[in-house]
KOLGU-207565 format. One record per residue (C-alpha): residue in one letter; residue number from 1; x, y, z. Coordinates in steps of 0.05 Angstrom, whole numbers. Example, Ala and Ser with C-alpha at 12.3 -4.5 7.8 and 13.67 -1.06 7.14 Angstrom:
2
+-------+------+--------+--------+--------+
! vexdo ! timi !   east !  north !     up !
+-------+------+--------+--------+--------+
!     A !    1 !    246 !    -90 !    156 !
!     S !    2 !    273 !    -21 !    143 !
+-------+------+--------+--------+--------+
END
This chain:
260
+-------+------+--------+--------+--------+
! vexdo ! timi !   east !  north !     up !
+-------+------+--------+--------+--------+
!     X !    1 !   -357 !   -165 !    203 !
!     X !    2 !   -311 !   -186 !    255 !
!     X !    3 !   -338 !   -231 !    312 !
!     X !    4 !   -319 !   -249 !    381 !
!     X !    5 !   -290 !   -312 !    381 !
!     X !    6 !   -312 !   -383 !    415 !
!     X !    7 !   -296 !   -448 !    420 !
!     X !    8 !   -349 !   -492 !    380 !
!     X !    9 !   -361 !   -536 !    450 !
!     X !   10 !   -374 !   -470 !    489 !
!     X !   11 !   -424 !   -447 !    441 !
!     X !   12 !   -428 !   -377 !    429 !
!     X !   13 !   -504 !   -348 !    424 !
!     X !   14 !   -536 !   -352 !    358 !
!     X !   15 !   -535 !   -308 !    308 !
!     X !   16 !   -608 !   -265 !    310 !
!     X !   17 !   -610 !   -272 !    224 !
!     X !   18 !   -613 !   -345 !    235 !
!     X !   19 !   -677 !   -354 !    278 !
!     X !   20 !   -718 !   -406 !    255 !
!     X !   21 !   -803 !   -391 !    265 !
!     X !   22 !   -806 !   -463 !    281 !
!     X !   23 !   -771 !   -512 !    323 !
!     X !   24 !   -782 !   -565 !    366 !
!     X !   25 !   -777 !   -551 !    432 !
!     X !   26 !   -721 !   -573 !    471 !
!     X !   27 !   -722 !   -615 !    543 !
!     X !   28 !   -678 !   -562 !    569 !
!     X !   29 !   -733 !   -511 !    564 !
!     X !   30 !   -783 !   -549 !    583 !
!     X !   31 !   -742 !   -569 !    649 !
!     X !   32 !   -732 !   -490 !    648 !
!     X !   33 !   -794 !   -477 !    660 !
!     X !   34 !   -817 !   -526 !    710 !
!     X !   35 !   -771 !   -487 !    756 !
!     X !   36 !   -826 !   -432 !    759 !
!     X !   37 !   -872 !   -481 !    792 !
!     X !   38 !   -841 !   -468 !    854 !
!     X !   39 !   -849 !   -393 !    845 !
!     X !   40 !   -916 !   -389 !    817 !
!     X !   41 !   -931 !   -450 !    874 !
!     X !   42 !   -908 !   -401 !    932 !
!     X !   43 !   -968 !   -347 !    900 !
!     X !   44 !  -1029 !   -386 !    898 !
!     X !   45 !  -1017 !   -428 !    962 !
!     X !   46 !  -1005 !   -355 !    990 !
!     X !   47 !  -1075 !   -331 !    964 !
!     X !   48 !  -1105 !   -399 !    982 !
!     X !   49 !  -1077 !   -384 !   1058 !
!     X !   50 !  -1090 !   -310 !   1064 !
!     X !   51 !  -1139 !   -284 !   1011 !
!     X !   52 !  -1138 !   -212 !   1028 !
!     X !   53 !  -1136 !   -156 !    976 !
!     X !   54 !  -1070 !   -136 !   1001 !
!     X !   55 !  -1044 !   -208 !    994 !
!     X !   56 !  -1076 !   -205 !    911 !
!     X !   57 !  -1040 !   -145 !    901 !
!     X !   58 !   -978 !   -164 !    922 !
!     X !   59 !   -981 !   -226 !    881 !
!     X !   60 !   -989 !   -188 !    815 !
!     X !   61 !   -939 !   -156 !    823 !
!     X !   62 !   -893 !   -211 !    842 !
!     X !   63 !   -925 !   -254 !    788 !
!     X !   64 !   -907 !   -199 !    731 !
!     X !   65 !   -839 !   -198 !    754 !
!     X !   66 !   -832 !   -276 !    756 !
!     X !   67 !   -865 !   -270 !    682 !
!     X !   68 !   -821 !   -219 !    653 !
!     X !   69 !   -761 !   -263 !    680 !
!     X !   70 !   -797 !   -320 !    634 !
!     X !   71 !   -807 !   -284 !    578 !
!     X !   72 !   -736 !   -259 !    570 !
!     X !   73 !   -702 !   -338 !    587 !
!     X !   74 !   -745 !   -371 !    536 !
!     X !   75 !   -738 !   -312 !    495 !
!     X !   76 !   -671 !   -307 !    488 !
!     X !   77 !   -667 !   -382 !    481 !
!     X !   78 !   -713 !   -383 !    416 !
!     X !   79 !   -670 !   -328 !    391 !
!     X !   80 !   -597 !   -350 !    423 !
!     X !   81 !   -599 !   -415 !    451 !
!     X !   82 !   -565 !   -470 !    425 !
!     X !   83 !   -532 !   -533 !    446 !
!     X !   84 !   -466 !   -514 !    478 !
!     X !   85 !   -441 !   -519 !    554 !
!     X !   86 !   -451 !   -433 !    548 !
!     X !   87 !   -529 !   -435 !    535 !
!     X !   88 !   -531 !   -499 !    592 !
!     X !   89 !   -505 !   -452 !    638 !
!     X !   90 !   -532 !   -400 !    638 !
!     X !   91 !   -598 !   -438 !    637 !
!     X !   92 !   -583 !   -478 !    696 !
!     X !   93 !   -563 !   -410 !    734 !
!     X !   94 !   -630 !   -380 !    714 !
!     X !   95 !   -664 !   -433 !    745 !
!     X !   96 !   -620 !   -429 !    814 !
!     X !   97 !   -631 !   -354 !    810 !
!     X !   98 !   -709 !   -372 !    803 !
!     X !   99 !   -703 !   -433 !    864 !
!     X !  100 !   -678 !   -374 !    900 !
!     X !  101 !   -728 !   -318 !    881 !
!     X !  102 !   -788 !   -378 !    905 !
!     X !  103 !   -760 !   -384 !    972 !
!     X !  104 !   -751 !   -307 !    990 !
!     X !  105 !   -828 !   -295 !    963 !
!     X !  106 !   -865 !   -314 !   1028 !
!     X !  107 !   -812 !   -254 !   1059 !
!     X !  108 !   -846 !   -214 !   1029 !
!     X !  109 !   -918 !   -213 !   1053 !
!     X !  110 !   -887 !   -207 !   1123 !
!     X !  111 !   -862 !   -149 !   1109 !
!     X !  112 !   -784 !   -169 !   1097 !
!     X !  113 !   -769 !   -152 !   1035 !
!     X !  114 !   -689 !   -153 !   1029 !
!     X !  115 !   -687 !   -225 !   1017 !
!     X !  116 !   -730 !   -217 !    963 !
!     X !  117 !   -695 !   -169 !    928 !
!     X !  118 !   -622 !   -203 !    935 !
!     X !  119 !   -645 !   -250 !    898 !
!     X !  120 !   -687 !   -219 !    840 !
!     X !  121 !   -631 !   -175 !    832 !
!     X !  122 !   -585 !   -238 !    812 !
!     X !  123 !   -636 !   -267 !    773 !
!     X !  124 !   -640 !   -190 !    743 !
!     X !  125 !   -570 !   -188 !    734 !
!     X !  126 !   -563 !   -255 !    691 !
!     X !  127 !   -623 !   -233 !    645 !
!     X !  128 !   -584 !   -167 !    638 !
!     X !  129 !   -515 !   -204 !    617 !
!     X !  130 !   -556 !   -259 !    572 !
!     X !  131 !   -579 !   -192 !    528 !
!     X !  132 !   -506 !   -151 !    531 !
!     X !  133 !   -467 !   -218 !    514 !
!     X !  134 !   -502 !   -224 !    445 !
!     X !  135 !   -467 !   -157 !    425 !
!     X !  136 !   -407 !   -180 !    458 !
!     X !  137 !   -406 !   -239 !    401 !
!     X !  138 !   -442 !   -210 !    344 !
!     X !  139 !   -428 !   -137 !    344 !
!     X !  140 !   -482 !   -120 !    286 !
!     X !  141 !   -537 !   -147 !    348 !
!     X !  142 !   -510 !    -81 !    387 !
!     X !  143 !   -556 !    -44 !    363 !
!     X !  144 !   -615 !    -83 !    379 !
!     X !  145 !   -592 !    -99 !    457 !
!     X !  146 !   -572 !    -35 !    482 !
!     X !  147 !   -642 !    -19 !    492 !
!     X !  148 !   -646 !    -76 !    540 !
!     X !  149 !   -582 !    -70 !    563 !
!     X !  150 !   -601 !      4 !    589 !
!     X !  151 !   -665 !    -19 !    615 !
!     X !  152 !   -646 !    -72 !    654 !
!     X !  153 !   -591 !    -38 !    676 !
!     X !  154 !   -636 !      9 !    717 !
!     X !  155 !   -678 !    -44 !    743 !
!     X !  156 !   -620 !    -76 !    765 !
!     X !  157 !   -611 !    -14 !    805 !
!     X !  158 !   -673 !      1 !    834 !
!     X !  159 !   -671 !    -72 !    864 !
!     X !  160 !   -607 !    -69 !    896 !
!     X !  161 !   -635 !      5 !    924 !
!     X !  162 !   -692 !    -36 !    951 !
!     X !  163 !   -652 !    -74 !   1001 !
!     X !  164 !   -629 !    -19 !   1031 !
!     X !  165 !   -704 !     21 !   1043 !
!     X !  166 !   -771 !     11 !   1077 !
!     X !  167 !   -818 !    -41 !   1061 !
!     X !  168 !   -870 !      7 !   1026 !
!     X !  169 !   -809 !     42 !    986 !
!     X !  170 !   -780 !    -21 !    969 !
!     X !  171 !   -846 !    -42 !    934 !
!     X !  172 !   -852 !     20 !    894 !
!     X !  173 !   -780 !     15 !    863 !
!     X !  174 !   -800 !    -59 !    849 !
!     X !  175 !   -851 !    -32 !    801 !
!     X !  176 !   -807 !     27 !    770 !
!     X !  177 !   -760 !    -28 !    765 !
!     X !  178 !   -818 !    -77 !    725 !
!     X !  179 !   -839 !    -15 !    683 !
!     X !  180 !   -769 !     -3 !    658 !
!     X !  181 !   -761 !    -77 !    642 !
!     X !  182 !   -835 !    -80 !    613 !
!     X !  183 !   -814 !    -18 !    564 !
!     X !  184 !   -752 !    -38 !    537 !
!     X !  185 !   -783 !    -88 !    481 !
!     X !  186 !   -835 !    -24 !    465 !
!     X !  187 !   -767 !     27 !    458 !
!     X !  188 !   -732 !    -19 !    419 !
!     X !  189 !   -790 !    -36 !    369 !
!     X !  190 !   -780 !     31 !    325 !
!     X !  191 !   -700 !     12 !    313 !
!     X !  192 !   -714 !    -62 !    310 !
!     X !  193 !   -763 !    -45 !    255 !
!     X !  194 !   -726 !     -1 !    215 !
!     X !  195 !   -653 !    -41 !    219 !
!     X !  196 !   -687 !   -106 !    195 !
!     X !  197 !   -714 !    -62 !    136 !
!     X !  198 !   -640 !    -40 !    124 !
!     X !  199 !   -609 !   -102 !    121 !
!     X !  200 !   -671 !   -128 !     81 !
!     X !  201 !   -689 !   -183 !    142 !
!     X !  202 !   -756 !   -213 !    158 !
!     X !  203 !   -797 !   -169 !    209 !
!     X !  204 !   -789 !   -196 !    273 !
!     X !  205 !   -850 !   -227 !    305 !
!     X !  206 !   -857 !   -290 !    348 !
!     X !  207 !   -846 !   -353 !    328 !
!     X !  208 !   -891 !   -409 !    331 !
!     X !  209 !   -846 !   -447 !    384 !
!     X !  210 !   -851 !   -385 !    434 !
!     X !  211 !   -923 !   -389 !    424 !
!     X !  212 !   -929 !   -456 !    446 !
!     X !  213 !   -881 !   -448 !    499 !
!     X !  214 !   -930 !   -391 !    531 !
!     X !  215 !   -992 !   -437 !    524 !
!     X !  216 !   -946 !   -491 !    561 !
!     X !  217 !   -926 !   -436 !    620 !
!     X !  218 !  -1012 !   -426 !    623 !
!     X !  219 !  -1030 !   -489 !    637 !
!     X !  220 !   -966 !   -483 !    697 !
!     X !  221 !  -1001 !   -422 !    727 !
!     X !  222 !  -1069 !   -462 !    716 !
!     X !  223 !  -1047 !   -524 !    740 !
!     X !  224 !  -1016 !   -479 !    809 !
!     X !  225 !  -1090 !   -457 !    814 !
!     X !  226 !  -1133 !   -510 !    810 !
!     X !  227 !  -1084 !   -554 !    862 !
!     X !  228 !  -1091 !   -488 !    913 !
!     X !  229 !  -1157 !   -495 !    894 !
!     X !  230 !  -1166 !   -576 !    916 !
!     X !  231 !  -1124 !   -559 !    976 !
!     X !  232 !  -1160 !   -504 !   1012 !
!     X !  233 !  -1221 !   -529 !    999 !
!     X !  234 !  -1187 !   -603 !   1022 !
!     X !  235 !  -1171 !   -569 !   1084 !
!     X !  236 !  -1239 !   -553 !   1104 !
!     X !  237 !  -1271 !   -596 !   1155 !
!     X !  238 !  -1337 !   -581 !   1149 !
!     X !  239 !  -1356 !   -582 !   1073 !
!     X !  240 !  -1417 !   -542 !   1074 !
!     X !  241 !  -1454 !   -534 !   1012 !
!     X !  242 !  -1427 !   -459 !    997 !
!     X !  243 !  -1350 !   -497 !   1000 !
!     X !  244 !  -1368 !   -544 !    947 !
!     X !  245 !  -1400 !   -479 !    901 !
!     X !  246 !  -1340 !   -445 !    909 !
!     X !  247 !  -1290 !   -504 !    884 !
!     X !  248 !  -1330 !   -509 !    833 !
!     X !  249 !  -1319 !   -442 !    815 !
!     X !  250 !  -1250 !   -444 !    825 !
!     X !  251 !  -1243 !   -499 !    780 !
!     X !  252 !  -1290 !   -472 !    728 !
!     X !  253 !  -1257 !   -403 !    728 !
!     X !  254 !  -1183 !   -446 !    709 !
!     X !  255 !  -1220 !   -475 !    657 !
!     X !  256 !  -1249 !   -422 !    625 !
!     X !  257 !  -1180 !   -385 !    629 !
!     X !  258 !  -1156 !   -434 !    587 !
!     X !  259 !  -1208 !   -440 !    540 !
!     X !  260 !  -1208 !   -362 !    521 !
+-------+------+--------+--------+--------+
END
């Protein structure tokens, strides 16, 4: 079957019938997803500040759009990535696109929320053209990343809608947009399973090296907790007895967490 060509130094993305289940991870990713530090930073010192219900709620749902945008970078990386200037790239402008995303967040609980979504909606954008470009090489992947391609699409949307509305409206599009991006793995599945069966391919599951890459973005999110923990509790003048219970508790509850 006919491919899209690329120069070999550009790097076009991998084929999906040659992912490996293991691999060592590269430093790229692991740069990759130090980026998210900043984001996942701008959360808990948030909660650490101002630990209102509101403030929790609004964190979730920032956090599950932050960890969808995860997912789908290191994702398509296992699958796609390789070691050409194309997969640098586009890497590098998913971290930017992240940067970005970190310093819009505390917008957000004040009630601004255009910032916010100018910038998801570029990070949203790149995940969209990571998942369209495979086709665009490999034509036989078209049928796997339309779903995603639709999906995103829509979310895509929604966000750029979201500049342009209230505050309260602007959050609920934010989570139409998250449950279109959330669905588009579960919409695929059925056609995913039943192509690989046709062309008499492994099922696809996830590989080992995802797997560890998820226990390595845990301990980030930990890691974010337990220093919000040290530093509200560090900012407390008077340590009273009840202070030290509950940094103890907040360090117990990262711990356990981990340990599930």
């Amino acid at each position: 079957m006919h491919k899209h060509p690329a120069p070999q130094w550009w790097g076009p993305p991998k084929n999906f019938a040659d992912r490996k289940n293991e691999r060592k991870i590269s430093w790229l990713e692991l740069f990759y997803d130090l980026v998210y530090v900043a984001a996942i930073g701008q959360l808990t010192h948030r909660i650490a500040v101002s630990p209102t219900w509101a403030t929790v709620g609004y964190s979730f749902l920032l956090f599950c759009m932050i960890f969808w945008s995860w997912v789908n970078g290191s994702q398509y990386y296992d699958l796609h990535g390789g070691d050409g200037i194309r997969t640098r790239l586009l890497t590098f402008w998913q971290m930017l696109g992240v940067a970005a995303v970190a310093i819009t967040m505390p917008d957000v609980f004040d009630g601004n929320q255009q910032g916010f979504a100018l910038t998801f909606a570029v990070l949203q954008f790149l995940i969209t053209y990571l998942w369209w470009s495979v086709g665009l090489y490999d034509p036989s992947h078209r049928v796997f990343n339309k779903f995603y391609t639709i999906h995103y699409s829509i979310g895509f949307a929604l966000l750029i809608a979201s500049i342009f509305t209230g505050y309260q409206t602007a959050i609920i599009l934010w989570i139409i947009a998250l449950v279109f991006n959330l669905t588009a793995p579960l919409t695929a599945a059925r056609t995913v399973i039943r192509v690989l069966k046709e062309r008499k391919q492994p099922a696809f599951t996830a590989s080992a090296t995802i797997v560890e890459r998820l226990g390595l973005f845990t301990i980030i999110v930990l890691t974010e907790s337990i220093l919000s923990t040290v530093g509200g509790v560090g900012e407390i003048k008077n340590k009273q007895p009840v202070v030290w219970v509950v940094f103890i508790l907040g360090i117990l509850i990262s711990f356990l967490i981990w340990n599930l």
